[in-house]
C-alpha positions in Angstrom: 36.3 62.2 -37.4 32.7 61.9 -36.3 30.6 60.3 -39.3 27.2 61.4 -39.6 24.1 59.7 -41.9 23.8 63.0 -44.1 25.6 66.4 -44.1 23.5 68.9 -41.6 24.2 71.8 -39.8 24.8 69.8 -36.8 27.8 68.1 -38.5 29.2 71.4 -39.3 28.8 72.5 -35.8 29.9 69.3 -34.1 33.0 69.6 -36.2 33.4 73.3 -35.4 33.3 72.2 -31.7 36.1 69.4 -32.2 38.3 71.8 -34.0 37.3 74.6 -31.1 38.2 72.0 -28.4 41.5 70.9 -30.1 42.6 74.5 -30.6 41.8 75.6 -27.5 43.8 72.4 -26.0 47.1 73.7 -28.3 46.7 77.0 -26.7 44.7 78.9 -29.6 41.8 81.3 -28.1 38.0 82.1 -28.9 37.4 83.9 -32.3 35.8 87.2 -32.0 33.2 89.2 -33.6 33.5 92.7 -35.2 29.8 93.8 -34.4 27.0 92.1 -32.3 23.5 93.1 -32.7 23.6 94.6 -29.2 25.6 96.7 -27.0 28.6 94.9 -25.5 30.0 96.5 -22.6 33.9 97.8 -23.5 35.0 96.1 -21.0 33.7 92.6 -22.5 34.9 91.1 -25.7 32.3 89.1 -28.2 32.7 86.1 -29.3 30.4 84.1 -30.8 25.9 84.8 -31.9 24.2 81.8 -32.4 20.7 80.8 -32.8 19.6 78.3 -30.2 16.2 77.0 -28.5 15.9 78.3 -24.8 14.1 76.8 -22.2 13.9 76.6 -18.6 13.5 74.0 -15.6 10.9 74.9 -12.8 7.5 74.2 -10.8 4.7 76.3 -11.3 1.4 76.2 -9.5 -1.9 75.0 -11.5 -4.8 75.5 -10.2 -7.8 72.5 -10.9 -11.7 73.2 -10.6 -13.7 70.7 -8.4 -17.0 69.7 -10.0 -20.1 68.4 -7.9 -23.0 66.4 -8.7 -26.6 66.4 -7.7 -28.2 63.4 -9.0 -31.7 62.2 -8.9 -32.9 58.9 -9.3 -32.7 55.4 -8.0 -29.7 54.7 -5.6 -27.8 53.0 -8.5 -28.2 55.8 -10.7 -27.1 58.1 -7.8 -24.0 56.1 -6.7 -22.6 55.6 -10.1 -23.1 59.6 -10.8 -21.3 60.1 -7.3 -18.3 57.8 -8.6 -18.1 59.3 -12.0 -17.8 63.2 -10.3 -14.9 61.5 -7.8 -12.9 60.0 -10.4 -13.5 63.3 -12.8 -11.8 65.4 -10.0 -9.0 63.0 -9.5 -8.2 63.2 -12.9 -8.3 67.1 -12.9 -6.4 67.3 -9.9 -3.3 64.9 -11.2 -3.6 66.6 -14.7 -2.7 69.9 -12.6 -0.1 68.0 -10.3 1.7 66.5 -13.7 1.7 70.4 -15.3 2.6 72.2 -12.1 5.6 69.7 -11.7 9.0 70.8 -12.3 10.1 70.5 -16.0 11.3 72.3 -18.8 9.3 75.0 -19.9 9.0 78.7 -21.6 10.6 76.9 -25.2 11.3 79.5 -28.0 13.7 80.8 -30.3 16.6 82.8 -28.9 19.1 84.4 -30.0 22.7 84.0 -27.7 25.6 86.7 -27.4 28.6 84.7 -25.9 31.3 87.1 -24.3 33.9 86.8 -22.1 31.9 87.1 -19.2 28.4 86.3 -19.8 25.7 85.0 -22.7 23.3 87.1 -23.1 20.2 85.4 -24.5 16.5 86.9 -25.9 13.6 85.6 -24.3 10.0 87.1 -24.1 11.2 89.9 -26.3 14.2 91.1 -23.7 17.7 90.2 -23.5 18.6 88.3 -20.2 22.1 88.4 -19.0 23.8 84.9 -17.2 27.1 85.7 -15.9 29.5 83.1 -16.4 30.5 83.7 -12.6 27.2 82.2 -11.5 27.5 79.4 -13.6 27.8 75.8 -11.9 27.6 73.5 -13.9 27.8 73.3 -17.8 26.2 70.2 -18.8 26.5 68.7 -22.5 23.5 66.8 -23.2 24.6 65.4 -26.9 22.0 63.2 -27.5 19.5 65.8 -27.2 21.5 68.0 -29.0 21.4 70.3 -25.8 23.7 72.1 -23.3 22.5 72.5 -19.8 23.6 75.5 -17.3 23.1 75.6 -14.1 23.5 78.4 -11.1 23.8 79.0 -7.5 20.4 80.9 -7.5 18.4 80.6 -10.6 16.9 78.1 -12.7 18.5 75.9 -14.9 18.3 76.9 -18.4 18.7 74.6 -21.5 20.1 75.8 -25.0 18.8 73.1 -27.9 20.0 73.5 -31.4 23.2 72.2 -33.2 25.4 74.9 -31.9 24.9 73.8 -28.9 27.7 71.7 -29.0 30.0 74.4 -30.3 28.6 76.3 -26.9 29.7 74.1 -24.6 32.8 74.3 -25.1 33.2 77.4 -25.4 31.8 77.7 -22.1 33.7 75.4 -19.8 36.8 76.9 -21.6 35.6 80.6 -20.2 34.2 79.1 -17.3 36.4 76.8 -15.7 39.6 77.0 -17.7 41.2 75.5 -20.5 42.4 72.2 -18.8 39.1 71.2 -18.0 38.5 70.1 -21.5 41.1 67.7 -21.5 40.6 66.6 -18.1 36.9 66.2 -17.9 35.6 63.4 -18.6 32.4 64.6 -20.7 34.8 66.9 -22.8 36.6 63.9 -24.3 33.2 63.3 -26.1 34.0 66.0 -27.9 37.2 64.2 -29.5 37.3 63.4 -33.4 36.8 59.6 -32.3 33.7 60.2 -30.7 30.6 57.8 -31.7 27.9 59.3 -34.1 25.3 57.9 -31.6 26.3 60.5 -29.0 24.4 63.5 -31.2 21.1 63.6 -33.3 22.1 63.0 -37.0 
């Protein structure tokens, strides 16, 4: 079993994710939830609500103010105040460059349904549906102690927080089938022999 420095919740939720993987590998299924703290539809079965950190992975566009400079004085003065207002605009304008880049942005708490066919996930005060049918990849990032999807058309979003482990398996289960956690090769880090280095203690 995965030995961890102290006991924490993300040892009781990296354990949860062995036992899920290794149950799900014997044929066992999801658990499922009695009540929800939103509507599912009846056609959709709940399974798990966790309390992750969202976040997503884009460009923006930043906008930079260019400052000029009127000097007076002798030409030494002037030149130096002329090369003092170029190298203030270039570092405004890669300041903006290096925040409009793409990275991962729009962090908060969230709150995440998983269901048979979708998460839904809070963000700026709505709930945001991702079907798992436009799901491509489901990426476990475990020493970040994050989970990354990504889709044909959107965004990649990023889910931080200990459950995120649990999460991930869960999802390639719904999402690509059962077999693919035996059979992919980032699953098996998910096995009871794998290193306490691969997730934050």
């Amino acid at each position: 079993m995965t030995e961890f420095p102290q006991r924490s919740e993300y040892e009781l939720a990296w354990r949860a994710a062995v036992d899920l993987r290794r149950s799900l590998l014997s044929g066992g299924r999801l658990p499922t939830l009695r009540a929800t703290p939103i509507r599912v539809p009846d056609d959709d079965v709940p399974h798990a609500h966790l309390l992750l950190q969202y976040s997503r992975w884009y460009a923006t566009t930043v906008g930079h103010s260019r400052s000029s400079t009127l000097a007076f004085g002798s030409p030494a003065f002037i030149a130096g105040s002329i090369a003092a207002s170029v190298i203030g605009n270039n570092l405004a304008k890669n300041r903006a460059e290096a925040q409009a880049a793409a990275q991962w942005r729009d962090f908060q708490p969230a709150q995440v349904v998983l269901t048979g066919r979708r998460c839904l996930i809070t963000a700026a005060g709505q709930w945001l549906t991702f079907d798992h049918e436009r799901v491509m990849e489901v990426i476990p990032m475990l020493n970040e102690g994050s989970l990354v999807l990504t889709f044909s058309a959107a965004e990649p979003l990023r889910l931080t927080g200990p459950w995120a482990s649990w999460l991930t398996v869960a999802l390639v289960h719904l999402i690509f089938g059962t077999a693919q956690l035996g059979d992919r090769p980032d699953m098996a880090l998910f096995g009871a022999g794998a290193q306490k280095t691969l997730w934050p203690g």
